[in-house]
C-alpha positions in Angstrom: 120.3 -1.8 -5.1 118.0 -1.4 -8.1 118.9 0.2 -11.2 116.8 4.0 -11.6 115.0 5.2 -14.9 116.9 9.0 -13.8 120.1 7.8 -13.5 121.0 4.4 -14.7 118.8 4.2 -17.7 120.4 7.2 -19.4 123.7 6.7 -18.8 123.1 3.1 -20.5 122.0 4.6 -23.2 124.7 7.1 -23.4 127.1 3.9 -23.9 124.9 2.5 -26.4 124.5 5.7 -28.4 128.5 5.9 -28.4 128.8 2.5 -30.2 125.7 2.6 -33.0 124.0 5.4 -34.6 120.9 3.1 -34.3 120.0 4.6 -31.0 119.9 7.7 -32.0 116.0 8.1 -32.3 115.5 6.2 -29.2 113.4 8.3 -26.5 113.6 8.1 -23.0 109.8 7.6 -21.3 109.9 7.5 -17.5 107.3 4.4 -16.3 104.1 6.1 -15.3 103.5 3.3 -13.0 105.5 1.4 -10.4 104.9 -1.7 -8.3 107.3 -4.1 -5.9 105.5 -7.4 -5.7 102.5 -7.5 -7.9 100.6 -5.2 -10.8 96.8 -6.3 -11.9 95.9 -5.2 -15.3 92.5 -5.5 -16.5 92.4 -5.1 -20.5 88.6 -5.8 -20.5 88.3 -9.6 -21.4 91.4 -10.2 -20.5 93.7 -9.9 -17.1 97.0 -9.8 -16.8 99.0 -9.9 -13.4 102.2 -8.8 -13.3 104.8 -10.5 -10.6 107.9 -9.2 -9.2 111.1 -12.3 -10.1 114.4 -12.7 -7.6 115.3 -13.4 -11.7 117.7 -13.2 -14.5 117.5 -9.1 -13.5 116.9 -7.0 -10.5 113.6 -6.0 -12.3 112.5 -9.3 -13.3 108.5 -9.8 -13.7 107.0 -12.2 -14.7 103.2 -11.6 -16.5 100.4 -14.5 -15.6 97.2 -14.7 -17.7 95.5 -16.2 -14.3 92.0 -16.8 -16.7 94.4 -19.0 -19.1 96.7 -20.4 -16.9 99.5 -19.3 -18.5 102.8 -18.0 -17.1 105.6 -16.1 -19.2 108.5 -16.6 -17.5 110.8 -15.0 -19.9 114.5 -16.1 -18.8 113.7 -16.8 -15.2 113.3 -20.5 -16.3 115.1 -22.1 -19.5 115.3 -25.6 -20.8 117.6 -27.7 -20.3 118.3 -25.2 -17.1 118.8 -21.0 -16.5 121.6 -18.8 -17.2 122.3 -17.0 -13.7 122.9 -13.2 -14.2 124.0 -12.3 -10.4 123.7 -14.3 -7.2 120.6 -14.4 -5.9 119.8 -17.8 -6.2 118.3 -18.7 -3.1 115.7 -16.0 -3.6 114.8 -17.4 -7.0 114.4 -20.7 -6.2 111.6 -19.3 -3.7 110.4 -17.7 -6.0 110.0 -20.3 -8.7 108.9 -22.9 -6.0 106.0 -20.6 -5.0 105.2 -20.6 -8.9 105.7 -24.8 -8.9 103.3 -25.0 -6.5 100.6 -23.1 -7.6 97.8 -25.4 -9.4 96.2 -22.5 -11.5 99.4 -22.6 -13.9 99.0 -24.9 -16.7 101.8 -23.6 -19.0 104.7 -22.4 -18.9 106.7 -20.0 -21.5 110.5 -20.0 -20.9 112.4 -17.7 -23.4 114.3 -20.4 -24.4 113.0 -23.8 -24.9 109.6 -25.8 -25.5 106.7 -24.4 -23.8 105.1 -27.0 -21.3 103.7 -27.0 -18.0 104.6 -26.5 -14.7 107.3 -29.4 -14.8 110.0 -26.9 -16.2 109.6 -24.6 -13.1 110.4 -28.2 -11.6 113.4 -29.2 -13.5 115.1 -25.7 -13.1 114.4 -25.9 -8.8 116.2 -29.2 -9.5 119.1 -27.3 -11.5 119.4 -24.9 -8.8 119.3 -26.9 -5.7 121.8 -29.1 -7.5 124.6 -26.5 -7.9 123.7 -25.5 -4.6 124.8 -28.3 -3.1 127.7 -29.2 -5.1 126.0 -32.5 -6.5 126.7 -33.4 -9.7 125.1 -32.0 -12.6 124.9 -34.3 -16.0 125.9 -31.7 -19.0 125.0 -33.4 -22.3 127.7 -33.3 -25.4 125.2 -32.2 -27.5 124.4 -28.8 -25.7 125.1 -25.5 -27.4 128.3 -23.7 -26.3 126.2 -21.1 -25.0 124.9 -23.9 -22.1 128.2 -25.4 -21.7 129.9 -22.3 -21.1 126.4 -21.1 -19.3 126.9 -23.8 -16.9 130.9 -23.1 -15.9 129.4 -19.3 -15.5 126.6 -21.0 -12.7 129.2 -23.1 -11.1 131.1 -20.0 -10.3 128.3 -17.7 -9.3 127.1 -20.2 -6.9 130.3 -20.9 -5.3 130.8 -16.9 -4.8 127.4 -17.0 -3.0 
């Protein structure tokens, strides 16, 4: 079930508005537009497609600069591997293989990590599949907490899938 601007979105903000003042001059402004798979913006010289993510959200998109070759992928992919936020793994991994696959990406931009090509999609399928199937998974020393613990977190969402 996906989250709704009338219902969900103002309640969140409700919360927010309850712990910080800075909030207050936030205004709520439905989307005009909607999509489930895929948007096409043309901005002139420049197009942008916008692609529904199984992601790190129930909204996830990720925007593609098709002319450019580049892909944002925001934290649907992360390096050294992604953070899962809810348990649709299988789904993603679909989703990023379709992305793997196609030869009009040259780079990739995670949120977090080195922007490359379309190797990261690769390494994070790898990740995923890994987990998956209870293999084992190398987790460097010199990671930040936020991975180590980030990892323990994946463990456990795949196992409850």
């Amino acid at each position: 079930m996906f989250c709704t601007f009338s219902s969900d979105v103002p309640e969140k903000l409700k919360q927010k508005l309850g712990e910080s003042s800075k909030w207050n001059e936030v205004k709520l402004i439905p989307p005009t537009i909607t999509f489930s798979e895929k948007y096409f913006l043309d901005l002139g010289n420049l197009t942008l497609n916008l692609h529904y993510f199984s992601g790190h959200t129930k909204d996830s998109i990720v925007p593609f600069l098709p002319d450019q070759g580049i892909l944002l992928m925001g934290d649907t992919v992360e390096t050294p591997f992604p953070v899962l936020s809810n348990k649709k793994v299988i789904p993603r991994i679909e989703d990023l293989k379709k992305w793997e696959k196609d030869y009009s990406v040259n780079i990739v931009v995670p949120s977090h990590g080195d922007i490359g090509g379309r190797e990261i999609i690769k390494q994070n399928i790898n990740y995923l599949e890994s987990l998956l199937n209870n293999s084992d998974i190398e987790i460097h020393d010199m990671l930040t907490d936020f991975y180590k613990i980030g990892h323990q977190d994946n463990l456990r969402v795949c196992r409850d899938d």
